[in-house]
C-alpha positions as CSV (number, residue, x, y, z in Angstrom):
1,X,102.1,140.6,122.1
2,X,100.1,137.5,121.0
3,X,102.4,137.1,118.3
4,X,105.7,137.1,120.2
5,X,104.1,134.9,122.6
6,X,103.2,132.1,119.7
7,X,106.6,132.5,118.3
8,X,108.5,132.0,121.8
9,X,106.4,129.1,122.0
10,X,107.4,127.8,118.8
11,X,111.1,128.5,119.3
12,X,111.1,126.3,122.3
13,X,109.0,123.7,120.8
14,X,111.5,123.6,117.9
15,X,114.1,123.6,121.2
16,X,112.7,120.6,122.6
17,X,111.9,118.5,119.2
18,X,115.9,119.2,118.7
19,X,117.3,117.9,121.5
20,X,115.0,114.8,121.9
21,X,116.3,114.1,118.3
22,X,119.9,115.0,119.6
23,X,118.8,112.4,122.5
24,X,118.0,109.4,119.8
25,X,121.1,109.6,117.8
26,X,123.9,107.4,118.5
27,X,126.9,109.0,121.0
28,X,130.5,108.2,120.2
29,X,131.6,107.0,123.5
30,X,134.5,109.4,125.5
31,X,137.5,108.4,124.3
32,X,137.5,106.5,121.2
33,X,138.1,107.7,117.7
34,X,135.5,108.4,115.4
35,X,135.0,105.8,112.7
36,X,135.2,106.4,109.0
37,X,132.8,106.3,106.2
38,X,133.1,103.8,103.2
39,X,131.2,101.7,101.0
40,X,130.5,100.3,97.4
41,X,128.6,101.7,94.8
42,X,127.5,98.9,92.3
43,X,125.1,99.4,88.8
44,X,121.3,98.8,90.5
45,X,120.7,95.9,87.3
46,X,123.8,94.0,86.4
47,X,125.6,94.9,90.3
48,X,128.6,95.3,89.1
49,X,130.7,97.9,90.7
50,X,130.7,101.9,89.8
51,X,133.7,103.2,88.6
52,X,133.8,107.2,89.2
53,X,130.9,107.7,90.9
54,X,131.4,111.1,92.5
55,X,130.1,111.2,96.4
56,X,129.6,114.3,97.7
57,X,128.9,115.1,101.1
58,X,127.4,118.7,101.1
59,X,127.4,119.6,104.8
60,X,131.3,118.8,105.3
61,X,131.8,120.1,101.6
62,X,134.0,116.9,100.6
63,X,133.8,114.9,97.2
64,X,135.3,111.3,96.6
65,X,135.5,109.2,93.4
66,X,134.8,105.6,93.5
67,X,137.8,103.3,92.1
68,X,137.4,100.4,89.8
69,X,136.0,98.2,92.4
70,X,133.3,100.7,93.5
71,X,134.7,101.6,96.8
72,X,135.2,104.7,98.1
73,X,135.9,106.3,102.0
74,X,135.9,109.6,103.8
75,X,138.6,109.9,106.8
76,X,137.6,110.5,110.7
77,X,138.9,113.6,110.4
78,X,136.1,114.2,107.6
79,X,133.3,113.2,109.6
80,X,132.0,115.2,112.0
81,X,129.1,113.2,113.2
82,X,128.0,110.1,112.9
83,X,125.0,110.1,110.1
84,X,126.0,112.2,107.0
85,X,123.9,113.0,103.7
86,X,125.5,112.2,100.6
87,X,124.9,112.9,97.1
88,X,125.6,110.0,94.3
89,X,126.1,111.1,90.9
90,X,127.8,109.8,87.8
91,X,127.4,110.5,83.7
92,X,124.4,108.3,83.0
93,X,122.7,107.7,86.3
94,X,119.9,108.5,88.2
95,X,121.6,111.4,90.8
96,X,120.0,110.8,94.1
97,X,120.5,111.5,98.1
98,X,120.6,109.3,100.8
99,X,122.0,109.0,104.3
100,X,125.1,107.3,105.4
101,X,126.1,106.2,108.8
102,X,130.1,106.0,109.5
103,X,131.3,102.7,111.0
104,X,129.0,100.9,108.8
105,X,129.9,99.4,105.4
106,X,127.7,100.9,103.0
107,X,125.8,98.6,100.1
108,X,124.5,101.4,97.5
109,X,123.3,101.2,94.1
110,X,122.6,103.8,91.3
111,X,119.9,102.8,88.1
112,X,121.1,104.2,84.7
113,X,119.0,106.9,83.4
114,X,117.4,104.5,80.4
115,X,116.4,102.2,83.0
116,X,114.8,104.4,85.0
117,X,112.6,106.0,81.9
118,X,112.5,103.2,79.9
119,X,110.2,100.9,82.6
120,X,107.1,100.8,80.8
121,X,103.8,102.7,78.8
122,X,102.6,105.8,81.0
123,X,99.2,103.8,81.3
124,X,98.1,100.6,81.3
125,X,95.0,98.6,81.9
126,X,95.1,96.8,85.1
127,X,93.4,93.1,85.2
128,X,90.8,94.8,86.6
129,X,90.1,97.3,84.1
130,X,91.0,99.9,86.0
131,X,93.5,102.5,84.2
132,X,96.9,102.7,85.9
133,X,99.8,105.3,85.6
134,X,103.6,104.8,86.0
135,X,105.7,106.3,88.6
136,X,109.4,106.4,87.3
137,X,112.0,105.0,89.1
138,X,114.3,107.5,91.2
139,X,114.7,109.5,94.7
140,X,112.2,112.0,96.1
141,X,112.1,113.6,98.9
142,X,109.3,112.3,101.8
143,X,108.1,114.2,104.8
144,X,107.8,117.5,105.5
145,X,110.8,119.9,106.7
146,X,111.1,122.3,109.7
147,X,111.3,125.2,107.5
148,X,107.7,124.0,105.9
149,X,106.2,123.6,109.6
150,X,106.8,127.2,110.0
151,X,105.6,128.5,107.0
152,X,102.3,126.7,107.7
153,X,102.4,127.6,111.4
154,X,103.0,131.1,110.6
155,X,99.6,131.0,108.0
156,X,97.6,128.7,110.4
157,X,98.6,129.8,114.0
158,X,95.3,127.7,115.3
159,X,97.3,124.4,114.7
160,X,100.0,122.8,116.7
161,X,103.6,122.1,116.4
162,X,103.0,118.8,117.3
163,X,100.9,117.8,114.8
164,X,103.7,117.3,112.5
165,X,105.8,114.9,114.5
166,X,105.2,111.4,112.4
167,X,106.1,113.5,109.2
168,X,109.5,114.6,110.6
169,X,112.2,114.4,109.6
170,X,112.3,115.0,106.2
171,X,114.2,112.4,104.0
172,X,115.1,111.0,100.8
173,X,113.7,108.4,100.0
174,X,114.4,105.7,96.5
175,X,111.6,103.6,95.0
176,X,111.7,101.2,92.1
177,X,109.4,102.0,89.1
178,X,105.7,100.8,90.0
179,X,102.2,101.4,88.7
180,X,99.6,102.6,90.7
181,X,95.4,102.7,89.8
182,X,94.5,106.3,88.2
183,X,91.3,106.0,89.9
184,X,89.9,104.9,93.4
185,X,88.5,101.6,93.2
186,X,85.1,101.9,92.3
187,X,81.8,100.4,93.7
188,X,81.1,98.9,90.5
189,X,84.6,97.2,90.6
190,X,83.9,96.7,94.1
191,X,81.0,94.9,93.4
192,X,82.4,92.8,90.6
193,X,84.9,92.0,93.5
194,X,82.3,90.7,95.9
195,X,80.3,88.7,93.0
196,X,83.8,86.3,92.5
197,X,84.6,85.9,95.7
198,X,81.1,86.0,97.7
199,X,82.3,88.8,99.5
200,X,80.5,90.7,102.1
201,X,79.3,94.2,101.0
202,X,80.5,96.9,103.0
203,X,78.8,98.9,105.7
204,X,76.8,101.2,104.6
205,X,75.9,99.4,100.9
206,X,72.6,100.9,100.0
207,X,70.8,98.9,97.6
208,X,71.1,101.8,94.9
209,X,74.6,101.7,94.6
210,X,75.4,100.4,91.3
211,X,72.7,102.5,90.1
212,X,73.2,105.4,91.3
213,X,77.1,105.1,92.7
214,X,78.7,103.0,90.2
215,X,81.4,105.6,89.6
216,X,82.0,106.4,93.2
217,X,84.5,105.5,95.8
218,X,83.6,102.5,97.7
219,X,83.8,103.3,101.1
220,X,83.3,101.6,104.2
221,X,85.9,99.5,103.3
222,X,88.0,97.4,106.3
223,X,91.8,97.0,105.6
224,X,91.8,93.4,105.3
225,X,88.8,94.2,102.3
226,X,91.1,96.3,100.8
227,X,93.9,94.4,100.9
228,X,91.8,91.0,99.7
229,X,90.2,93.5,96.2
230,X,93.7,94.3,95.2
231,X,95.3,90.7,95.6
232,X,92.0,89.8,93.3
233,X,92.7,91.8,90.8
234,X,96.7,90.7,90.4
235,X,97.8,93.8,92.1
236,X,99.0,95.1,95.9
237,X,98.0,97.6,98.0
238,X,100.9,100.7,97.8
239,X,103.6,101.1,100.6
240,X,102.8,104.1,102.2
241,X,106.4,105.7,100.4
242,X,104.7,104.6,96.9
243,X,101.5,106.0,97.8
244,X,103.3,109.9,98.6
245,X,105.4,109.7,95.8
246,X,102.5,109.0,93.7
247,X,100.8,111.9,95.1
248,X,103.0,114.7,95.2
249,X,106.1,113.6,93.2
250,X,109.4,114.9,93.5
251,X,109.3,119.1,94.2
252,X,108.2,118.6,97.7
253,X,104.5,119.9,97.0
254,X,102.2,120.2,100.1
255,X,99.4,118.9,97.5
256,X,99.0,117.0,94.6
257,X,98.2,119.9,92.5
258,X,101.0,122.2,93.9
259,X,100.9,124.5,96.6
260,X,97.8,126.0,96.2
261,X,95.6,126.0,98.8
262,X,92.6,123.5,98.2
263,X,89.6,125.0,96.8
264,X,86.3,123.1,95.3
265,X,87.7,123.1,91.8
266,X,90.8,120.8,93.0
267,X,89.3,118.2,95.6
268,X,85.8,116.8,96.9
269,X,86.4,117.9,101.2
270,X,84.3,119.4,103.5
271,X,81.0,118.6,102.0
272,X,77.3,117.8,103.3
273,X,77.3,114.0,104.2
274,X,74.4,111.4,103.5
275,X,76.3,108.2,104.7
276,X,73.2,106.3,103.5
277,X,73.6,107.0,100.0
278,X,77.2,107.8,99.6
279,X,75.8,111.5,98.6
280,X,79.0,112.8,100.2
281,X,81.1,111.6,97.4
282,X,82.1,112.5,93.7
283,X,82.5,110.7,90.7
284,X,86.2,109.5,90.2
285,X,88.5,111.9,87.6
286,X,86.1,114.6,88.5
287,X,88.6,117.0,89.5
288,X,90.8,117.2,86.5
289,X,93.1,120.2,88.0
290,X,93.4,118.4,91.2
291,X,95.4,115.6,89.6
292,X,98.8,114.2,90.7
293,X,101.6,115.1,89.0
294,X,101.7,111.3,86.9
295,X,98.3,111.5,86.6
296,X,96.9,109.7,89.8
297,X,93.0,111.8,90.5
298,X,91.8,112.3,93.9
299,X,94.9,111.7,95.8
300,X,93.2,114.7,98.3
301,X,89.7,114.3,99.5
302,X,87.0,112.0,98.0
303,X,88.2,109.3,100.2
304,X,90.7,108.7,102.4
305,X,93.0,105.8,101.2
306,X,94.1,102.4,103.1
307,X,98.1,101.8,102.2
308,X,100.3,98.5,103.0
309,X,102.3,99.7,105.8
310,X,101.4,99.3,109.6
311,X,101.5,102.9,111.8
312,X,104.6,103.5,113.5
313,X,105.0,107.3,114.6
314,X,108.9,107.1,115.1
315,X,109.4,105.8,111.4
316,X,111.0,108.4,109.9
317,X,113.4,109.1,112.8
318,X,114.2,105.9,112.8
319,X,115.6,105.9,108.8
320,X,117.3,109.1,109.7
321,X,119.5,107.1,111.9
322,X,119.9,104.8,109.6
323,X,118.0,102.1,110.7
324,X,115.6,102.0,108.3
325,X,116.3,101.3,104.6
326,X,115.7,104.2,102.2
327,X,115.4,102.4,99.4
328,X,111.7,100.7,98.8
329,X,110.7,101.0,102.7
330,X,108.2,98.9,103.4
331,X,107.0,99.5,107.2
332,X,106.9,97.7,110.3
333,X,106.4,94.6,110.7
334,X,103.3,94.3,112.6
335,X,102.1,96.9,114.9
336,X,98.5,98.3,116.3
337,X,97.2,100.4,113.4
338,X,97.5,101.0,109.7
339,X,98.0,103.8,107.8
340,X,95.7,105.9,105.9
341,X,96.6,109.1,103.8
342,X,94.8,111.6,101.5
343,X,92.1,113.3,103.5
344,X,88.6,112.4,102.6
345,X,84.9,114.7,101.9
346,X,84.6,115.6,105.2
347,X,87.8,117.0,105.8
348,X,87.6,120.6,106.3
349,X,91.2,121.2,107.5
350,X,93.1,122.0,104.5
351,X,96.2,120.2,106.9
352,X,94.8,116.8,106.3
353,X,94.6,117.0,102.5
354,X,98.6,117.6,102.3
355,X,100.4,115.3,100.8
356,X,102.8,114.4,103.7
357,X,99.6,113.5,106.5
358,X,100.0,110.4,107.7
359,X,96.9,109.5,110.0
360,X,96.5,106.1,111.6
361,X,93.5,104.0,112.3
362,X,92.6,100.5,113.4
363,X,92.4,97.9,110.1
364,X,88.6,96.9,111.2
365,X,87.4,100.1,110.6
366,X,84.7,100.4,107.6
367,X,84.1,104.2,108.7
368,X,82.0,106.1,105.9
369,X,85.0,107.9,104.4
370,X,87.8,105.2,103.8
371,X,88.8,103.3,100.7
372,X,91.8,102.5,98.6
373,X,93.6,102.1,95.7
374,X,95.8,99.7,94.2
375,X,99.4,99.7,92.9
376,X,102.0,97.1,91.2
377,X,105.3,96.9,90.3
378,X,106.8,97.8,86.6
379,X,108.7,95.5,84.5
């Protein structure tokens, strides 16, 4: 009985999250014809245009080629609504999925494959010091999908549908090679930080930390501290698209290390805190199995890590409509909060470690569990 009852209550809570998406999407008004959908595809280095490009629109089950200018269109009678996903692929070049709204004149671009795997060493040394691994260029899929939500529902029937609404929908999403640090920033690079530029320490910096803590996460870290170490060093703080990417790359994984739920030998969470000493934490690279799937360690647990992008919980609705670019996304403009991801030592709730989480928290906060990372772009 308890288990009909959580499903019904799931089925109208799907119900509801359907139609208030239904409610956001642009109506055609009574009346008037439904637009087409057309665009040019052009080469994403040299721009010039695409020849035979095949787009594919798998939902209506339709194909077009481009023509020598790089144009190609789909008829109203095609289109059955007004945002369609469409498939890009041609001999040669990066295949990837994106969204297209009809009425609109659509601006793509595809990367050759060379490009995409020819950006750069798989490491290099940051000015910093600090290791860094390359995430390719190319499409991968952000967010987590309905089907997902009940999967994990079904497994963890103590946790609400709800939950996942700033993770929804799921979309594709294209980034431009970048590098991103291998590691956490360290309190011994933190330190070296604060020694350059006079810095203040932050909260909670016993006066054994380089000591005892060098190879540690520093923590207690505001935003704007963050954001001021990685400028420093010649770098940036990841967009909050580079930063998943990084983490679970391009299978949809709930977790840097796969699907697997996380267990002691993958991640530092859930452990006995000392926020005097930073006892909590582990050494960074101490989970060797945990790893992303470029390398990246600790991309779950240890400490949870500041990104560029402001908070805004609608996001990813909005790029589903197509108001949002899907290629290098870079967040709002301003807003309230930031955005942190990754889960941290005291996380118990294997739901915050996934990949996909996207938790939001004022950028003064220098709580005990937050640092960061840094990222650039490739060459």
């Amino acid at each position: 009985v308890e288990a009909k009852r959580l499903a019904d209550l799931a089925a109208k809570q799907k119900a509801a999250e359907a139609a208030k998406r239904r409610a956001l999407e642009p109506q055609q008004p009574q009346g008037a014809s439904a637009p087409t959908l057309k665009g040019q595809i052009v080469d994403a280095f040299t721009k010039e245009p695409l020849e035979g490009v095949t787009v594919s629109l798998p939902d209506l089950n339709v194909v077009r080629q481009t023509d020598a200018s790089g144009h190609f269109e789909f008829s109203n009678k095609e289109i059955l609504s007004k945002l369609v996903r469409m498939v890009l692929s041609k001999e040669g070049y990066e295949t990837w999925e994106t969204r297209g709204e009809a009425g609109k004149a659509l601006q793509l671009s595809m990367p050759r494959i060379e490009h995409v795997k020819k950006v750069g060493p798989a490491i290099i040394t940051g000015k910093d010091g600090v290791p860094m691994v390359l995430v390719p260029a190319g499409a991968f899929t952000m967010g987590i999908s309905e089907a997902a939500i009940d999967q994990w529902l079904q497994a963890h029937p103590q946790d609400k549908r709800e939950w996942f609404d700033p993770e929804v929908p799921q979309h594709p999403v294209y980034l431009d090679a970048f590098y991103l640090d291998q590691y956490e920033v360290t309190t011994s690079r933190y330190a070296a930080f604060m020694e350059a530029t006079k810095r203040d320490p932050p909260r909670h910096w016993p006066a054994t930390v380089l000591k005892q803590h060098a190879k540690k996460p520093v923590v207690g870290v505001a935003w704007e501290d963050a954001n001021a170490y990685c400028v420093w060093a010649g770098k940036r703080l990841p967009t909050e698209a580079e930063w998943e990417k990084a983490a679970r790359g391009t299978d949809g994984r709930l977790y840097p290390w796969g699907n697997e739920a996380p267990t002691k030998a993958l991640a530092n969470f859930d452990n006995c805190c000392d926020f005097q000493d930073y006892g909590a934490l582990r050494d960074v690279g101490s989970y060797e199995h945990g790893k992303s799937p470029y390398g990246a360690y600790d991309m779950a647990g240890n400490a949870w890590e500041w990104v560029a992008d402001w908070y805004d919980e609608t996001r990813y609705q909005q790029r589903a409509m197509g108001n949002e670019p899907v290629r290098n996304p870079q967040g709002p403009d301003k807003g309230e909060f930031r955005v942190l991801r990754g889960g941290s030592w005291d996380d118990s709730d294997p739901r915050v470690l996934r990949s996909s989480l996207r938790f939001r928290v004022h950028p003064s906060n220098r709580s005990d569990g937050l640092g960061f990372r840094c990222a650039q772009g490739a060459p």
